[in-house]
C-alpha positions in Angstrom: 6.4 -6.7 -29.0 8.1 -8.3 -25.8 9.4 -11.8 -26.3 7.5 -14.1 -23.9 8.4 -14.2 -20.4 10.3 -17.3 -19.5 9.4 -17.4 -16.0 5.5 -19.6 -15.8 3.1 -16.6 -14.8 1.9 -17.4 -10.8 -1.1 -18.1 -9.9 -3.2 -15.5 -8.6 -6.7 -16.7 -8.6 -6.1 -18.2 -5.1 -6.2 -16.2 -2.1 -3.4 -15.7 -0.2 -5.3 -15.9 3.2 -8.7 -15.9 4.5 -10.3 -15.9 7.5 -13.9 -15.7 6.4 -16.9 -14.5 8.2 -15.6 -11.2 10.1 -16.2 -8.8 7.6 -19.9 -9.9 8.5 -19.5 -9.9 11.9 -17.2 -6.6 12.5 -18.6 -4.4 9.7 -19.4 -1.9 12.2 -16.1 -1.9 13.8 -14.0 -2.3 10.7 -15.4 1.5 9.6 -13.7 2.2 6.6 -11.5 -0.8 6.3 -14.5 -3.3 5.8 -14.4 -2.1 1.8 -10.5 -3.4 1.8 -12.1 -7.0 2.3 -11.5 -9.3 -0.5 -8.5 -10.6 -2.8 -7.6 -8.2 -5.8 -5.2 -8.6 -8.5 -3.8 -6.0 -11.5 -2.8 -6.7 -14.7 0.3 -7.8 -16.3 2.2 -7.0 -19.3 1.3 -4.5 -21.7 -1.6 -4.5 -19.3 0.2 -3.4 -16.1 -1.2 -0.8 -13.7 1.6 -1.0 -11.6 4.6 1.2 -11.1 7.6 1.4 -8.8 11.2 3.1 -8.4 14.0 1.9 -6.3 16.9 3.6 -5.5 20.1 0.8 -5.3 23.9 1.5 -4.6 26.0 0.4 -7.6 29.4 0.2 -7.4 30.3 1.8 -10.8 27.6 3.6 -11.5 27.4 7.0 -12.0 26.8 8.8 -8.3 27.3 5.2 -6.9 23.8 4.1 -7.2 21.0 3.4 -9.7 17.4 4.0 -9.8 15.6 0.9 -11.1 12.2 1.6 -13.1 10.1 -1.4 -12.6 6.1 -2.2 -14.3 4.6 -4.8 -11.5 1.3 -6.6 -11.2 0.5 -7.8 -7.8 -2.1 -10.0 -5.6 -3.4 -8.5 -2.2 -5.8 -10.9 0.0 -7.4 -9.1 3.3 -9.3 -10.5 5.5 -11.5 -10.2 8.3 -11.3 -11.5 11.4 -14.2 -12.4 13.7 -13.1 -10.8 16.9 -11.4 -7.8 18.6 -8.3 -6.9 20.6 -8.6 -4.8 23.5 -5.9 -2.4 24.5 -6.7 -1.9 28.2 -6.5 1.4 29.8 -7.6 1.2 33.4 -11.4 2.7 33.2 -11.8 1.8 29.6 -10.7 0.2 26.4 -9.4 0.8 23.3 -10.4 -1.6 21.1 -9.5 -2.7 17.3 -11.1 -4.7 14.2 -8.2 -6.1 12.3 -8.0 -7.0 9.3 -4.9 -9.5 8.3 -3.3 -9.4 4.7 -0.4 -11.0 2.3 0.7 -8.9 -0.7 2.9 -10.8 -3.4 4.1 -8.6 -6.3 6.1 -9.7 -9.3 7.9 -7.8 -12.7 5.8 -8.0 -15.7 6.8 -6.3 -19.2 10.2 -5.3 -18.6 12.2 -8.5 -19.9 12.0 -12.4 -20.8 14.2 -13.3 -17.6 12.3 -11.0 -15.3 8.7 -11.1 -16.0 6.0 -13.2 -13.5 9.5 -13.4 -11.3 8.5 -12.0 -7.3 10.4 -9.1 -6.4 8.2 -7.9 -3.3 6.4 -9.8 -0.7 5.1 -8.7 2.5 2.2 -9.7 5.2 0.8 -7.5 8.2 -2.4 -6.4 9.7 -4.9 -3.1 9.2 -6.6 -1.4 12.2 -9.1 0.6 13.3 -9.6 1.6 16.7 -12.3 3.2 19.0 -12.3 3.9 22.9 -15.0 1.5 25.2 -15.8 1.3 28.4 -15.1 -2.2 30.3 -18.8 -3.2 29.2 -18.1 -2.7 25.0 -20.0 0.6 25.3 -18.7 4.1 24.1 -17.4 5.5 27.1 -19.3 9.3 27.9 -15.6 11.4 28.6 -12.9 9.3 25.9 -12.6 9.3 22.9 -10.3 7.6 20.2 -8.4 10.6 18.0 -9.9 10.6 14.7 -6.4 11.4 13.2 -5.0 8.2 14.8 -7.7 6.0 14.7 -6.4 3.8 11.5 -3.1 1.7 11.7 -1.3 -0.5 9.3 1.5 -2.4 10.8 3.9 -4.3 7.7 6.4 -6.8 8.0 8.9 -7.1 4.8 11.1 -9.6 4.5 14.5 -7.3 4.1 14.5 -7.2 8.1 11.7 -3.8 8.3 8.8 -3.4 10.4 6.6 -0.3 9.7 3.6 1.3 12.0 2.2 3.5 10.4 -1.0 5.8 12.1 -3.5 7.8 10.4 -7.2 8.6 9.6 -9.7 8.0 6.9 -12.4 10.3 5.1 -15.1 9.3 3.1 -17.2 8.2 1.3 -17.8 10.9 -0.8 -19.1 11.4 -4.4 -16.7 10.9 -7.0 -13.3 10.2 -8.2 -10.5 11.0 -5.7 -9.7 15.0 -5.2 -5.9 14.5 -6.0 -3.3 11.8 -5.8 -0.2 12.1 -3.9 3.0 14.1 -5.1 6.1 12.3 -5.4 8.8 14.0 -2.4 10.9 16.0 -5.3 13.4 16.9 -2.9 15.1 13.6 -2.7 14.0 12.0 -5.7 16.3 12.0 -8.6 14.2 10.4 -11.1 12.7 10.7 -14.8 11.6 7.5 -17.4 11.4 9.6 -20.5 10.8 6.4 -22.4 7.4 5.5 -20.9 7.0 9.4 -20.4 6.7 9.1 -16.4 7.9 11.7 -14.3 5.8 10.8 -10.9 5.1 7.0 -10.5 1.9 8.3 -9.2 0.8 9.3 -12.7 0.0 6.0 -13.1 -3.2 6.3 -11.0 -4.8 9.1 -13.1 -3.7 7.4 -16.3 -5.5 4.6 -15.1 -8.9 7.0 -14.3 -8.8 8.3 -18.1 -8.8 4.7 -19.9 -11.4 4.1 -17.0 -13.3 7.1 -18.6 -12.3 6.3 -22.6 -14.2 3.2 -21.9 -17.3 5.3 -20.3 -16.7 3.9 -16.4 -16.9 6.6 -14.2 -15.6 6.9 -10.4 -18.7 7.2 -8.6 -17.4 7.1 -5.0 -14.0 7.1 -3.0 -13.2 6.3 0.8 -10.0 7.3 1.8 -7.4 5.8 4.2 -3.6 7.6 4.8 -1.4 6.7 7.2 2.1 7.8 7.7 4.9 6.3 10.4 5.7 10.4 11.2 2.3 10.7 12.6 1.9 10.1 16.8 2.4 6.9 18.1 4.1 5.7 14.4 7.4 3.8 13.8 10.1 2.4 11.5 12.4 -0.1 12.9 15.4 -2.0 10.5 17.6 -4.8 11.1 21.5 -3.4 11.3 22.5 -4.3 8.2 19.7 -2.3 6.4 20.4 0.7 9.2 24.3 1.0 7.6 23.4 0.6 4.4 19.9 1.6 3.2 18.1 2.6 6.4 14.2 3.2 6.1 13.4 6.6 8.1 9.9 7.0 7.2 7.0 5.1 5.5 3.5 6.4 3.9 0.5 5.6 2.2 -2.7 6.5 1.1 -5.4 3.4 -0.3 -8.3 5.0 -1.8 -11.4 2.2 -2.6 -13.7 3.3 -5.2 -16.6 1.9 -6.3 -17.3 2.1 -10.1 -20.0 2.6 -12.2 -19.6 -0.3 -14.0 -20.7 -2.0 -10.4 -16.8 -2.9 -10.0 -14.5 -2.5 -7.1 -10.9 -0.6 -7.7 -8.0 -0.1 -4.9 -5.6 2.6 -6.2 -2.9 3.0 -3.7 0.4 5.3 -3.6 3.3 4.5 -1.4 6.4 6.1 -0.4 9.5 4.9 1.8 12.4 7.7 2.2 15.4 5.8 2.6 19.1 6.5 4.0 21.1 5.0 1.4 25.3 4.5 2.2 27.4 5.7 -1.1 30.9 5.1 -0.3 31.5 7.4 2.6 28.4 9.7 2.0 24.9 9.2 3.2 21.9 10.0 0.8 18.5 9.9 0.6 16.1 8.7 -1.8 12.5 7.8 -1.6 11.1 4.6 -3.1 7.5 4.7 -4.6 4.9 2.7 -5.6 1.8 3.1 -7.0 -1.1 0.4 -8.4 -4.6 0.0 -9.1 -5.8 -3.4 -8.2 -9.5 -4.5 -8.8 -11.2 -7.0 -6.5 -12.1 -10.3 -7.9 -13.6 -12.1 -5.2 
């Protein structure tokens, strides 16, 4: 049994922000992201859903850098917003629903000074986008891309800024068809004690105590997105370009509704990183994965 954390545990019944009302209003627009509306939370300690690795250079270390095996719980708030932006294009539109969101995680079962203490924070916006004519209407020869037509944009506070473009399918019956694969080329990685060899195990481990406990996936919607697709982009402050440059960023969210009448966000996410050891330039990927359950 862990001793008890000796950081107080944060509050997470509050969202983090809200701009009520457009969910209501841009439902329509929204598509897909309309069921990412709400504020959701995981559980800590023993509890945790949560998984990530980091790659870090380590003086000292063996290879010059350590890979850091961290159980997280996390708050995510998204909101609506009761308008649209228009991107014009001479003859017509493209216009998006946005959604705005804050994401706070923090350590949780992996030591008294660590646990409840934030170790990732980040804000940004989700998107969805459709061609219109100057008037709101469908125009009758454009058409928005269906394999660009979802964006999430990120702002970390290490100095990164992601734009990341892709599509959405769904709904459709059941639990999802299969969860991302960790990139094994670059990802020198194994955690023997908790028996993980993909942080995205966590995601099915999490289906099966669903199922032990008789709650069943009984629909999943979709959304991937990845800065490699057209019209994505990574950009990093100089320090983070000499010394752990991010070259590409991914994720998939998939929202499912339960059959307990329950809400659950699983989500895998993957950043491939240029990491400086001494003289030699390596790359890693850094993972995480959660399942987060809306609570209001």
């Amino acid at each position: 049994m862990n001793a008890p954390a000796m950081n107080p545990a944060p509050d997470t019944t509050t969202p983090l922000v809200r701009a009520g009302g457009g969910e209501k209003t841009q439902a329509q627009g929204l598509q897909a992201l309309v069921g990412l509306v709400g504020n959701w939370n995981s559980p800590s300690g023993n509890a945790a859903t949560g998984y990530n690795i980091m790659p870090v250079p380590a003086v000292g270390m063996p290879g010059g850098y350590q890979m850091l095996d961290t159980p997280y719980f996390e708050q995510m708030t998204i909101s609506a917003l009761p308008g649209t932006a228009a991107n014009r294009g001479g003859t017509f539109e493209q216009v998006a629903s946005p959604l705005f969101y804050e994401q706070r995680v923090y350590f949780t079962n992996k030591s008294p000074e660590l646990d409840n203490t934030l170790v990732h924070a980040e804000n940004g916006s989700w998107l969805h986008f459709v061609y219109a004519d100057q008037f709101g209407e469908p125009p009758s020869t454009q058409h928005q891309p269906p394999a660009t037509a979802y964006v999430k944009q990120v702002s970390v506070p290490h100095g990164n800024d992601v734009l990341a473009v892709g599509a959405s399918t769904g709904p459709v019956p059941g639990p999802p068809k299969a969860f991302p694969k960790a990139d094994d080329t670059v990802l020198p990685f194994s955690d023997p004690a908790r028996g993980v060899r993909d942080p995205n195990e966590v995601l099915q481990r999490q289906l099966d105590t669903l199922a032990a406990r008789g709650v069943t996936v009984t629909s999943t919607t979709e959304i991937t997105v990845d800065t490699a697709n057209e019209g994505g982009a990574m950009s990093n402050i100089e320090f983070e370009q000499r010394h752990a440059n991010v070259t590409r960023f991914a994720t998939t969210f998939f929202i499912e509704e339960l059959s307990d009448g329950t809400t659950q966000l699983q989500y895998s996410q993957s950043m491939w990183m240029d990491l400086a050891i001494g003289a030699v330039t390596k790359k890693f990927v850094h993972i995480d994965a959660n399942t987060l359950v809306r609570v209001t």
